[in-house]
py3Dmol code that shows the C-alpha trace and the ligand (Angstrom):
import py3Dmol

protein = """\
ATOM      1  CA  UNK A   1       0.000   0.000   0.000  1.00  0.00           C
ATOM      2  CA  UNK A   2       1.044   3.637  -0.266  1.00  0.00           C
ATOM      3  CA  UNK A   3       2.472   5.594   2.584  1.00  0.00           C
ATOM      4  CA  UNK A   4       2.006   9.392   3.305  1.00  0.00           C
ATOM      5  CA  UNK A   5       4.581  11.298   2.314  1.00  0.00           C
ATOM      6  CA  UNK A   6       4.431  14.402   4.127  1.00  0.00           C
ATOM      7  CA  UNK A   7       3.520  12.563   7.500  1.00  0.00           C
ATOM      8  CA  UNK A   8       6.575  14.167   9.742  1.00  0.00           C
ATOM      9  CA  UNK A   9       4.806  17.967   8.919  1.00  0.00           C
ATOM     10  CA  UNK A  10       1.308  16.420   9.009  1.00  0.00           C
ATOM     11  CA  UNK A  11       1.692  15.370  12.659  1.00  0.00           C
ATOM     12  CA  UNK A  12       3.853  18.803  13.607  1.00  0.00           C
ATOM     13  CA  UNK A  13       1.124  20.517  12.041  1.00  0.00           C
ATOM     14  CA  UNK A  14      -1.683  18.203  13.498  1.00  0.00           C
ATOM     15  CA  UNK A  15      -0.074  18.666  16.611  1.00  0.00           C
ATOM     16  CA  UNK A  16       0.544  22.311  16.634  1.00  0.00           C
ATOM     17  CA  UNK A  17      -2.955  22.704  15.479  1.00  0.00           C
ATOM     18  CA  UNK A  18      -4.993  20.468  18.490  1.00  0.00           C
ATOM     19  CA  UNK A  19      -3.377  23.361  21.234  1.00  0.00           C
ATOM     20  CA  UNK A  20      -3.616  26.517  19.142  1.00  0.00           C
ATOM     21  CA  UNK A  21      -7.402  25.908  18.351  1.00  0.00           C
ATOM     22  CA  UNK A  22     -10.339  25.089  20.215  1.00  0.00           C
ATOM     23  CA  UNK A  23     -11.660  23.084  17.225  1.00  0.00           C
ATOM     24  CA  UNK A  24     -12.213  20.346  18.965  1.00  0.00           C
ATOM     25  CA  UNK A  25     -13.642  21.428  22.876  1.00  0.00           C
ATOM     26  CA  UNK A  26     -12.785  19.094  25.483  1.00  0.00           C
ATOM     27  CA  UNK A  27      -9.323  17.562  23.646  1.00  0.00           C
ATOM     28  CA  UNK A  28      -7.151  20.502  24.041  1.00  0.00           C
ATOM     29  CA  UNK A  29      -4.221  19.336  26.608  1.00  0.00           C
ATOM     30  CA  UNK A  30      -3.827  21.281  29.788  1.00  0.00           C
ATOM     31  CA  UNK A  31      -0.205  22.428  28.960  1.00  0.00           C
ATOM     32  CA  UNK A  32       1.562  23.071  26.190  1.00  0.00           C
ATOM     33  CA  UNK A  33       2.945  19.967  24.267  1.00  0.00           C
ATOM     34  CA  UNK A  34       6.256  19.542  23.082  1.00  0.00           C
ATOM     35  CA  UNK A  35       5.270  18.604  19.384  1.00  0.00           C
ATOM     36  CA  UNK A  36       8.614  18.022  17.990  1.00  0.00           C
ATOM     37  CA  UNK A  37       9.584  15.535  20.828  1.00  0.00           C
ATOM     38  CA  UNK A  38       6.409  13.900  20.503  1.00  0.00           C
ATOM     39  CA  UNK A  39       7.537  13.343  16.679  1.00  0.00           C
ATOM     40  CA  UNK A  40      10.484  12.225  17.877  1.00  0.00           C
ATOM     41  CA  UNK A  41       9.399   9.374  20.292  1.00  0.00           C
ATOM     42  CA  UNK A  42       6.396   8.324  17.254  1.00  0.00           C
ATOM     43  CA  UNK A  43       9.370   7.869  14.784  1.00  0.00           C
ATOM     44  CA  UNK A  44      11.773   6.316  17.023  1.00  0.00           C
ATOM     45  CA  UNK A  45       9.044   3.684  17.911  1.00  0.00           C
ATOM     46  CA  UNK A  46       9.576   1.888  14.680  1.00  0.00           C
ATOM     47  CA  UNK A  47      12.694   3.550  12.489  1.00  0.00           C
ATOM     48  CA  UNK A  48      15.092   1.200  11.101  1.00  0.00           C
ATOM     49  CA  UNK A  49      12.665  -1.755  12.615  1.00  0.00           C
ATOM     50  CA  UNK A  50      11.749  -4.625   9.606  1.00  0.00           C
ATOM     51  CA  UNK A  51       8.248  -3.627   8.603  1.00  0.00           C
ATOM     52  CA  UNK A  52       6.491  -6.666   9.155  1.00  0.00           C
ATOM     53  CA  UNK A  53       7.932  -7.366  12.460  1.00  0.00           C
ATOM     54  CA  UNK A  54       6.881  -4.455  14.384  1.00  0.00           C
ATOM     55  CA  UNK A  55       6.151  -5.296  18.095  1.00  0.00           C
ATOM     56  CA  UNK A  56       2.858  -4.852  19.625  1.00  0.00           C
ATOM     57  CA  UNK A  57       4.232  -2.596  22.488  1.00  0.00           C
ATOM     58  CA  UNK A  58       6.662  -0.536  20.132  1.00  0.00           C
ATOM     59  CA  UNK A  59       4.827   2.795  20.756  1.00  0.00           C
ATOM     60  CA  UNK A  60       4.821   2.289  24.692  1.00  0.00           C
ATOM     61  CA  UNK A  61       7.058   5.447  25.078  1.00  0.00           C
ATOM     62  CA  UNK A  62       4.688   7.500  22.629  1.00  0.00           C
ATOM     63  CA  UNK A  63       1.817   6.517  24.780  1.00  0.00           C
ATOM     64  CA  UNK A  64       3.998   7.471  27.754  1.00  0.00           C
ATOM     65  CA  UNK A  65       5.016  11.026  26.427  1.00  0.00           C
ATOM     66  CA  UNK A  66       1.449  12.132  25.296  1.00  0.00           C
ATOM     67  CA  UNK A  67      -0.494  13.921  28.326  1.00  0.00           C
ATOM     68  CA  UNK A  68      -4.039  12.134  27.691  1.00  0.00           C
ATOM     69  CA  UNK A  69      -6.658  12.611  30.032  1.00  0.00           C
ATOM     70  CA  UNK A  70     -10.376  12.904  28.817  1.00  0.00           C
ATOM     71  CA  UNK A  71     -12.997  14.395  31.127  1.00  0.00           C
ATOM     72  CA  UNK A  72     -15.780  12.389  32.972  1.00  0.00           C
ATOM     73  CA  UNK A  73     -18.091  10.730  30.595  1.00  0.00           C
ATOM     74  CA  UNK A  74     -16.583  11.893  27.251  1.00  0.00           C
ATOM     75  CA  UNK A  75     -15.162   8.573  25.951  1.00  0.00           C
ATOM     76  CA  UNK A  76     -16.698   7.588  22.907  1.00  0.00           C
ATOM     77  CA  UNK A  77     -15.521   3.755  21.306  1.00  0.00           C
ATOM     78  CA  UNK A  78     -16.425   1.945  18.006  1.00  0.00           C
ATOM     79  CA  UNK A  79     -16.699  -0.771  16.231  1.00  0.00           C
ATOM     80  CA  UNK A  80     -17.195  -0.989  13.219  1.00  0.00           C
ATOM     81  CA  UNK A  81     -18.851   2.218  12.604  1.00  0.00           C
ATOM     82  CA  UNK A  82     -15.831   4.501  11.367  1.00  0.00           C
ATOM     83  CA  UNK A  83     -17.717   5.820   8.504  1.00  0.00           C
ATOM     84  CA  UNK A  84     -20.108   7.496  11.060  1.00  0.00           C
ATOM     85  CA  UNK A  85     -18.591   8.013  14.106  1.00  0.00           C
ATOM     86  CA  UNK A  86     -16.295  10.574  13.606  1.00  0.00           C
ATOM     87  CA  UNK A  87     -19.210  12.585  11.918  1.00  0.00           C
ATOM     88  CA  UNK A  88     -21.598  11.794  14.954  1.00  0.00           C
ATOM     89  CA  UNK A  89     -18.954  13.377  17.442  1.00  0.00           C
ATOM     90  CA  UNK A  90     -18.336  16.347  15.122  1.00  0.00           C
ATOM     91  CA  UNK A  91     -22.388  17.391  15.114  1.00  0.00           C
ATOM     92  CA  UNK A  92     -23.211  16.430  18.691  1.00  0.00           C
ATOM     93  CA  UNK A  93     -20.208  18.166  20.134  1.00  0.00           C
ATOM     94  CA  UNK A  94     -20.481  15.508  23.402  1.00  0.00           C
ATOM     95  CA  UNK A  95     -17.806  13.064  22.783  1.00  0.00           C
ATOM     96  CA  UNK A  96     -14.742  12.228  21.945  1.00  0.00           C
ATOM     97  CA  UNK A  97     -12.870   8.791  19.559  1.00  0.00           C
ATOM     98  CA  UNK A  98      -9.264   8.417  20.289  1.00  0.00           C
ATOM     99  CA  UNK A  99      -9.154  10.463  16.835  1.00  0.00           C
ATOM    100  CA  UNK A 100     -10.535  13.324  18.702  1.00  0.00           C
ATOM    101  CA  UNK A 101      -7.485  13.771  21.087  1.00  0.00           C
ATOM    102  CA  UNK A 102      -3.790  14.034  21.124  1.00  0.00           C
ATOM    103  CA  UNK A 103      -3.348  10.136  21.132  1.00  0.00           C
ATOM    104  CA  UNK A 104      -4.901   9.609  17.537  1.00  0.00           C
ATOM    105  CA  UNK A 105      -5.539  12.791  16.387  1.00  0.00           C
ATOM    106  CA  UNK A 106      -1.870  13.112  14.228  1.00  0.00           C
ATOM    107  CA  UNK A 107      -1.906  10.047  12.552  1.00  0.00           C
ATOM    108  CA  UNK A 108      -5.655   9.703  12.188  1.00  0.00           C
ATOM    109  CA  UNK A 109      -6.037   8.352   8.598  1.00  0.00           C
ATOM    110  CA  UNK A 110      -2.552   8.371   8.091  1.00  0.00           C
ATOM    111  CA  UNK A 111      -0.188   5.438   6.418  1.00  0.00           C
ATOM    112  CA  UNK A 112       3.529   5.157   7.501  1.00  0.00           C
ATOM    113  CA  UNK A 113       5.861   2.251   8.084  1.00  0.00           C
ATOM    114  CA  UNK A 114       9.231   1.724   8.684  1.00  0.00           C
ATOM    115  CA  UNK A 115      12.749   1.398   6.452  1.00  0.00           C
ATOM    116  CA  UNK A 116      15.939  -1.085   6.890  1.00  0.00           C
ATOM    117  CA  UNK A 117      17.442   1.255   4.689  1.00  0.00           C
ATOM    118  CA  UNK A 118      20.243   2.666   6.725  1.00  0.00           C
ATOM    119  CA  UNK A 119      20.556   5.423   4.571  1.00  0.00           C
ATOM    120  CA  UNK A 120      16.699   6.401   4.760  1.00  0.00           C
ATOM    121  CA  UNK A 121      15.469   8.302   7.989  1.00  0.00           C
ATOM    122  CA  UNK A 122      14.053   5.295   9.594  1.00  0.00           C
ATOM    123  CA  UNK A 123      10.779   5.521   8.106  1.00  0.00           C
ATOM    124  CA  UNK A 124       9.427   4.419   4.007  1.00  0.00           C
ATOM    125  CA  UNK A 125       8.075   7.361   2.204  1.00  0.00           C
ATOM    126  CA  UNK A 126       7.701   4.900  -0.799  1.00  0.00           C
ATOM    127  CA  UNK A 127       5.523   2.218   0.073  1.00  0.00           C
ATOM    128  CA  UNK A 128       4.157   0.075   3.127  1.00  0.00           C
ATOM    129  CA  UNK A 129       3.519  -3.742   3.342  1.00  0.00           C
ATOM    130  CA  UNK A 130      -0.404  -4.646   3.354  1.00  0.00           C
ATOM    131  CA  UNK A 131      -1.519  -4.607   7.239  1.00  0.00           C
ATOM    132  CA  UNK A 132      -3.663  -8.366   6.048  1.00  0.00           C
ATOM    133  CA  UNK A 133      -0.938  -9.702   4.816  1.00  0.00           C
ATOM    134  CA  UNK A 134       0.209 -13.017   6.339  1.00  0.00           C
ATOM    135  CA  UNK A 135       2.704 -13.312   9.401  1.00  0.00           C
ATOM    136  CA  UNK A 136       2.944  -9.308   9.004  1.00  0.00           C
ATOM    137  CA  UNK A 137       2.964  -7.237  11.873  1.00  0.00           C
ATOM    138  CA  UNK A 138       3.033  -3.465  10.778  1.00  0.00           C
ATOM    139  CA  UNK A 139       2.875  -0.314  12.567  1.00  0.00           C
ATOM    140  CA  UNK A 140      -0.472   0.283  12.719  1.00  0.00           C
ATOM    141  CA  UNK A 141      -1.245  -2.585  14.521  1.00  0.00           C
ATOM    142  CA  UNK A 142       1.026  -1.772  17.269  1.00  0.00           C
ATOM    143  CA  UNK A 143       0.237   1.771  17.028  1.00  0.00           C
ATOM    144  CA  UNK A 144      -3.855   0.684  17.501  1.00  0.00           C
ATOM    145  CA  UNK A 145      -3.018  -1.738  20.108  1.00  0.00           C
ATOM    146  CA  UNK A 146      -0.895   1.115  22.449  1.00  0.00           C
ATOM    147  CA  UNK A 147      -3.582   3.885  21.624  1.00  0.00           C
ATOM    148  CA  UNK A 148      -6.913   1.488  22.541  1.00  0.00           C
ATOM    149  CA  UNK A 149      -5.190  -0.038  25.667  1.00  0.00           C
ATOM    150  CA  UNK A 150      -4.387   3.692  26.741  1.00  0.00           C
ATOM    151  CA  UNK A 151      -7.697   4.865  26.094  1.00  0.00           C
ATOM    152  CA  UNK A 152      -9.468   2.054  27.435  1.00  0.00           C
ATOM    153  CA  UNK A 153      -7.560   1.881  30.971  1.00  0.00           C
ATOM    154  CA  UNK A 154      -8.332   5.870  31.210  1.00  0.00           C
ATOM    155  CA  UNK A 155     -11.680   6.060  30.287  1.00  0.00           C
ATOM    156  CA  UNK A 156     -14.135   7.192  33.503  1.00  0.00           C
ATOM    157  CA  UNK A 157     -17.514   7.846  34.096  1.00  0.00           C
ATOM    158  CA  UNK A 158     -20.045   6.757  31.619  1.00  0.00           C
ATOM    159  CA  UNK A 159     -18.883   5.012  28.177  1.00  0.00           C
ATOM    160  CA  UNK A 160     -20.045   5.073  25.382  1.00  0.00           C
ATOM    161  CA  UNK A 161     -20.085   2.531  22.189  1.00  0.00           C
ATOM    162  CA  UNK A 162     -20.964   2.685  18.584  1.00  0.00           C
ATOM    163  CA  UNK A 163     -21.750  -1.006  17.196  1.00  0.00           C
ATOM    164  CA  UNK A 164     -23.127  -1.427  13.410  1.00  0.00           C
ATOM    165  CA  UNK A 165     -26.471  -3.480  13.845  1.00  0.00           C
ATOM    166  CA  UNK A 166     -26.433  -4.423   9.992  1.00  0.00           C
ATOM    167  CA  UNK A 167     -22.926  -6.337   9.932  1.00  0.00           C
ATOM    168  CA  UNK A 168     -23.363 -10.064   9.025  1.00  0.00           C
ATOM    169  CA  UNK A 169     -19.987 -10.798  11.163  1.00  0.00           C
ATOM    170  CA  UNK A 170     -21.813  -9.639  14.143  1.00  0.00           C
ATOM    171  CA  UNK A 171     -21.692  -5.993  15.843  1.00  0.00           C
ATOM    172  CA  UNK A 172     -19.465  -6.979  18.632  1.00  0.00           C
ATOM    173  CA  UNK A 173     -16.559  -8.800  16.993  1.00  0.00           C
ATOM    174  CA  UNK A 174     -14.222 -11.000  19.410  1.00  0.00           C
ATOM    175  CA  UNK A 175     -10.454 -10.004  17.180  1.00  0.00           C
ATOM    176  CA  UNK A 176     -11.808  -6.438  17.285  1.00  0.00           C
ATOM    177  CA  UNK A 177      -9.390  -3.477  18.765  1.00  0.00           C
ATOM    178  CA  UNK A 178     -12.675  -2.944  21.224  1.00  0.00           C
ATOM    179  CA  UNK A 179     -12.814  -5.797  22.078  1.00  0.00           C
ATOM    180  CA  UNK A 180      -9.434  -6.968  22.328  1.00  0.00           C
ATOM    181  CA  UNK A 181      -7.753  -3.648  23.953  1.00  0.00           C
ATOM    182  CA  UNK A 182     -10.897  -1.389  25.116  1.00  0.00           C
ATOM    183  CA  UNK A 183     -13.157  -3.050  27.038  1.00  0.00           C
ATOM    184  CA  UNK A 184     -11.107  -5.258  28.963  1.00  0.00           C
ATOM    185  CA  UNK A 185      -9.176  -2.475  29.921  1.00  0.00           C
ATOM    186  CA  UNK A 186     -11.578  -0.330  31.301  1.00  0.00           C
ATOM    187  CA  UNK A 187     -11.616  -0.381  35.235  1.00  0.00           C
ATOM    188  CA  UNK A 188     -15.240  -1.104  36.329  1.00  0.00           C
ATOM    189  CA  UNK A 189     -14.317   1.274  39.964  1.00  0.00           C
ATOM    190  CA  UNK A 190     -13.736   4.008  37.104  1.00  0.00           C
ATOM    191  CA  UNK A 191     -16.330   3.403  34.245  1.00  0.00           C
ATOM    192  CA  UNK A 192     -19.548   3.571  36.178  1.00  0.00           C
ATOM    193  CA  UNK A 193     -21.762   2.710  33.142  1.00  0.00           C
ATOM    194  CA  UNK A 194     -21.826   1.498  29.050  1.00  0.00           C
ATOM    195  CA  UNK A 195     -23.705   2.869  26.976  1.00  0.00           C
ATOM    196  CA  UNK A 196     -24.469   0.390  23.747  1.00  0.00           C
ATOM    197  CA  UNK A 197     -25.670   2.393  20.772  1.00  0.00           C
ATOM    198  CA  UNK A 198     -26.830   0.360  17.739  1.00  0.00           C
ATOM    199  CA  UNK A 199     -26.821   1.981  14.480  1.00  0.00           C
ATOM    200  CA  UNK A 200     -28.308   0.918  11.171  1.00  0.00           C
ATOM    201  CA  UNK A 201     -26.371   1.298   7.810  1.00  0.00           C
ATOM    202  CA  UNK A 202     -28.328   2.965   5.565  1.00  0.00           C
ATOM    203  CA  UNK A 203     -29.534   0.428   2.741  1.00  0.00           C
ATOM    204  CA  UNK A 204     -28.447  -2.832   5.006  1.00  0.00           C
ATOM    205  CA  UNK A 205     -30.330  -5.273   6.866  1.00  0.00           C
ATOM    206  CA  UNK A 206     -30.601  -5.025  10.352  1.00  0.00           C
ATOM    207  CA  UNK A 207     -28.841  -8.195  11.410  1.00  0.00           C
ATOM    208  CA  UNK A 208     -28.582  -7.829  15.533  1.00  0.00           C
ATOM    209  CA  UNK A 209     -30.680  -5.899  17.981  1.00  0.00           C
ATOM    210  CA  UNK A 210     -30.189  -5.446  21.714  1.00  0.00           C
ATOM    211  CA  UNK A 211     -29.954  -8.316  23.790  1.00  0.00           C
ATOM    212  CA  UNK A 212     -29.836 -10.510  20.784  1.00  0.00           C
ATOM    213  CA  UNK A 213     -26.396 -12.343  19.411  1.00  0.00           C
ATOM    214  CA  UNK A 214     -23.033 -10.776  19.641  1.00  0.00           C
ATOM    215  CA  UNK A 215     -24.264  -7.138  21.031  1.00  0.00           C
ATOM    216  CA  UNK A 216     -25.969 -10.135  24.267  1.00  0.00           C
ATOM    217  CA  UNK A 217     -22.603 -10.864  24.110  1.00  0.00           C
ATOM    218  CA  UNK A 218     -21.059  -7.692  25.061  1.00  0.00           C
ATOM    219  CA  UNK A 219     -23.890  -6.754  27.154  1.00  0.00           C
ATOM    220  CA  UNK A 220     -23.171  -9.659  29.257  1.00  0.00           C
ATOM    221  CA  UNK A 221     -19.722  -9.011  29.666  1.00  0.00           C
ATOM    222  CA  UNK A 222     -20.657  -5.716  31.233  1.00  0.00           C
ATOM    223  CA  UNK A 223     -22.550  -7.330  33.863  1.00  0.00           C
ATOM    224  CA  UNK A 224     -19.977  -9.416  34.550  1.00  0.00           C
ATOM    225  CA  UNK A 225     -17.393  -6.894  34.733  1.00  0.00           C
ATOM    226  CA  UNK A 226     -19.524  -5.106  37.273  1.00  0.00           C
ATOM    227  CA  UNK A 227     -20.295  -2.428  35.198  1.00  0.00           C
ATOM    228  CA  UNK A 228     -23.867  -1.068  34.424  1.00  0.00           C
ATOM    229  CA  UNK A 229     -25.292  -0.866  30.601  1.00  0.00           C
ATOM    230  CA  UNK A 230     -27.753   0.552  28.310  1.00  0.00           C
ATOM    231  CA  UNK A 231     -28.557  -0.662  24.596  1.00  0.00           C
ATOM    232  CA  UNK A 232     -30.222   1.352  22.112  1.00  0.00           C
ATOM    233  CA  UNK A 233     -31.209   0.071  19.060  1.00  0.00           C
ATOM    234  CA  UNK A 234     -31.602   2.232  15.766  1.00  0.00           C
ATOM    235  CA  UNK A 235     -29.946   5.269  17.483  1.00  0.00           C
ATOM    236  CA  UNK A 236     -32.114   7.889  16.173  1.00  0.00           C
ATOM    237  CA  UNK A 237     -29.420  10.953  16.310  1.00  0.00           C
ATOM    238  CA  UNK A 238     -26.977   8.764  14.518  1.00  0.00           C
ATOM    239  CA  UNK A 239     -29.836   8.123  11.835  1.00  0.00           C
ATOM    240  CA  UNK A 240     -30.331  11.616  11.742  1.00  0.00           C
ATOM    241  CA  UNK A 241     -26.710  12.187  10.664  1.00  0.00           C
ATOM    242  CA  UNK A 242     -26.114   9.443   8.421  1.00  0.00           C
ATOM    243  CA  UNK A 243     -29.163  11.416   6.772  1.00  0.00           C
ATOM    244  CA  UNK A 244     -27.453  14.716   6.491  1.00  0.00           C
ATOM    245  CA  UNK A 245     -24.591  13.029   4.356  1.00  0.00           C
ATOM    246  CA  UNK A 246     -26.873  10.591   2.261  1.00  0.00           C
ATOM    247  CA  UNK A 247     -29.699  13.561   2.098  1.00  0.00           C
ATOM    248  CA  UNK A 248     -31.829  11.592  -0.796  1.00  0.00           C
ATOM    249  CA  UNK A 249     -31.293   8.024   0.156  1.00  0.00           C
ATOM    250  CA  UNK A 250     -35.270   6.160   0.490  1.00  0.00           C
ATOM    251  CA  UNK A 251     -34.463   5.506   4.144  1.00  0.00           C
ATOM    252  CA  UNK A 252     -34.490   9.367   4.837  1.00  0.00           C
ATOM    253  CA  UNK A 253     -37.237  10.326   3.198  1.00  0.00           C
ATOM    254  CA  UNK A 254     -40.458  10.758   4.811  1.00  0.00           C
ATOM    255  CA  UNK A 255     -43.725   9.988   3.402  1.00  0.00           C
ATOM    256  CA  UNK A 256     -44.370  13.587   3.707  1.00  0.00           C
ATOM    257  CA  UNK A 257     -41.595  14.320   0.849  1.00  0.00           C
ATOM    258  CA  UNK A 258     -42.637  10.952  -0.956  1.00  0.00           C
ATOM    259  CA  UNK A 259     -45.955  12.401  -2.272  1.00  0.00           C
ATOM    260  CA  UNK A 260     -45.141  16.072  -2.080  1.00  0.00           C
ATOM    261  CA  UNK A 261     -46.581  19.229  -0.888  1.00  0.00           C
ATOM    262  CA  UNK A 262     -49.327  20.213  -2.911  1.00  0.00           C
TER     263      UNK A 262
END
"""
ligand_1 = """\
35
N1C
O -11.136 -3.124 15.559
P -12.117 -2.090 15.945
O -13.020 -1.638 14.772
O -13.025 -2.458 17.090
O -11.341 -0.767 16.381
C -11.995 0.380 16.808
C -11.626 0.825 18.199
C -12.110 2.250 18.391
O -12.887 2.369 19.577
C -10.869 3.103 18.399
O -10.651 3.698 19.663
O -10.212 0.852 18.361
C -9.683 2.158 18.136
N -9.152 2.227 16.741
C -8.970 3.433 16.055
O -9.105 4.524 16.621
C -8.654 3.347 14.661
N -8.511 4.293 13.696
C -8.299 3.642 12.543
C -8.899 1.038 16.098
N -8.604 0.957 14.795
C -8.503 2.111 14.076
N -8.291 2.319 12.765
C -8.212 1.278 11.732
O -9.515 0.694 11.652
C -7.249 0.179 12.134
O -6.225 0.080 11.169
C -8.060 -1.081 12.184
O -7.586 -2.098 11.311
C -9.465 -0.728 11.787
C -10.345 -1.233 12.913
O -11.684 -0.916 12.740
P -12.896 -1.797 13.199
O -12.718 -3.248 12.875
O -14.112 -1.146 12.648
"""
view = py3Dmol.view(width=600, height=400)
view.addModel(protein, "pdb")
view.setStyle({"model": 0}, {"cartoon": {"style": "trace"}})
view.addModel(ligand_1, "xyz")
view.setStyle({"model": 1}, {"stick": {}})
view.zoomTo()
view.show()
């Protein structure tokens, strides 16, 4: 796969950008962030490293250096769902996906992997290995393992989750990053409650509702974990902004607009 090849000033810039503005309320760190070290510690997590043999706790310094601390009730986690959630957080202004703060916000859609190349700066700015390809462990990974075990250990308060009713592999998915580094992270004398929200893809099936299959699954696990949950099926805000992107798809149109004003 490609790689991006102006990632070093991307994630100064990204950086740099999170603690000038308040674009995103909430994420902004309490002091001022040494963005250049931060680059630093991200590179020197995998430079020079064989590509495909990246360990899974290669970015423990990075998680180390990166002041993360979400308020009370703010954490938002997904499965599943990253062609809404990101959107959802951006209208309703509540929450916040690691790609909200400091921890994910840099590389957030981002490809990069490292060079043997002793010549090179550590890092390929031509291409990356596939992250499914076999007996490959690549960057990402590790980078998505660190960032989901941070966030998942700090998260307080009430929790929320985004699950996609309509997949036929099952909303809650046991190899998933939630379910793998999130959830079994979180500390039930922190996290005081989970909130389950279901969403439908537009034009899909619904497959799984509350209480039923994998999302009984997860629900379940809550209880046994000793923390408190909610489901909601068919979440209707997250409806309402899948909507506002797919304006004229048949599921958003109501029979009002089907036969007209007249
Ligand atoms: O495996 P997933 O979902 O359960 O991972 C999502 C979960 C979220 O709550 C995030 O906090 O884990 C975190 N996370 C990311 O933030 C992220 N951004 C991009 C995990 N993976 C992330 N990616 C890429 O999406 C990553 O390369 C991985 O392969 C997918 C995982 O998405 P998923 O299966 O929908």
């Amino acid at each position: 796969t490609g790689t991006t090849p102006f990632i070093k000033e991307i994630f100064l810039g990204r950086c740099l950008e999170l603690q000038t503005e308040t674009a995103i309320p909430n994420a902004c760190p309490q002091s001022p962030v040494n963005c250049t070290l931060l680059w630093d510690v991200f590179h020197d997590a995998i430079a020079y490293k064989d590509p495909c043999a990246i360990p899974l706790d290669a970015y423990r310094e990075f998680i180390a250096a990166v002041p993360h601390q979400l308020p009370a009730d703010k954490s938002m986690f997904w499965s599943g769902t990253s062609y809404i959630v990101h959107e959802y957080t951006e209208a309703a202004n509540d929450l916040l996906t690691l790609e909200d703060t400091l921890l994910g916000y840099m590389v957030d859609g981002l490809q990069w992997c490292s060079s043997t190349d002793a010549s090179s700066t550590g890092l390929n700015y031509q291409e990356c290995p596939d992250f499914w390809q076999e007996g490959c462990a690549v960057a990402s990974t590790a980078f998505y393992t660190a960032t989901s075990s941070a966030i998942g250990r700090q998260a307080t308060g009430v929790i929320t989750v985004m699950l996609d009713a309509t997949r036929t592999d099952g909303a809650y998915r046991n190899d998933s990053f939630f379910a793998k580094y999130e959830f079994p992270n979180m500390d039930p004398e922190k996290v005081t409650r989970g909130d389950i929200i279901l969403v439908n893809r537009l034009g899909n099936p619904i497959v799984e509702t509350c209480g039923t299959g994998s999302v009984a699954v997860l629900e379940r696990l809550f209880t046994e974990k000793g923390i408190e949950w909610t489901c909601t099926d068919n979440d209707e805000r997250v409806y309402h902004v899948q909507c506002s992107k797919d304006p004229t798809h048949t599921e958003c149109i109501t029979p009002a607009d089907v036969t007209g004003s007249s």
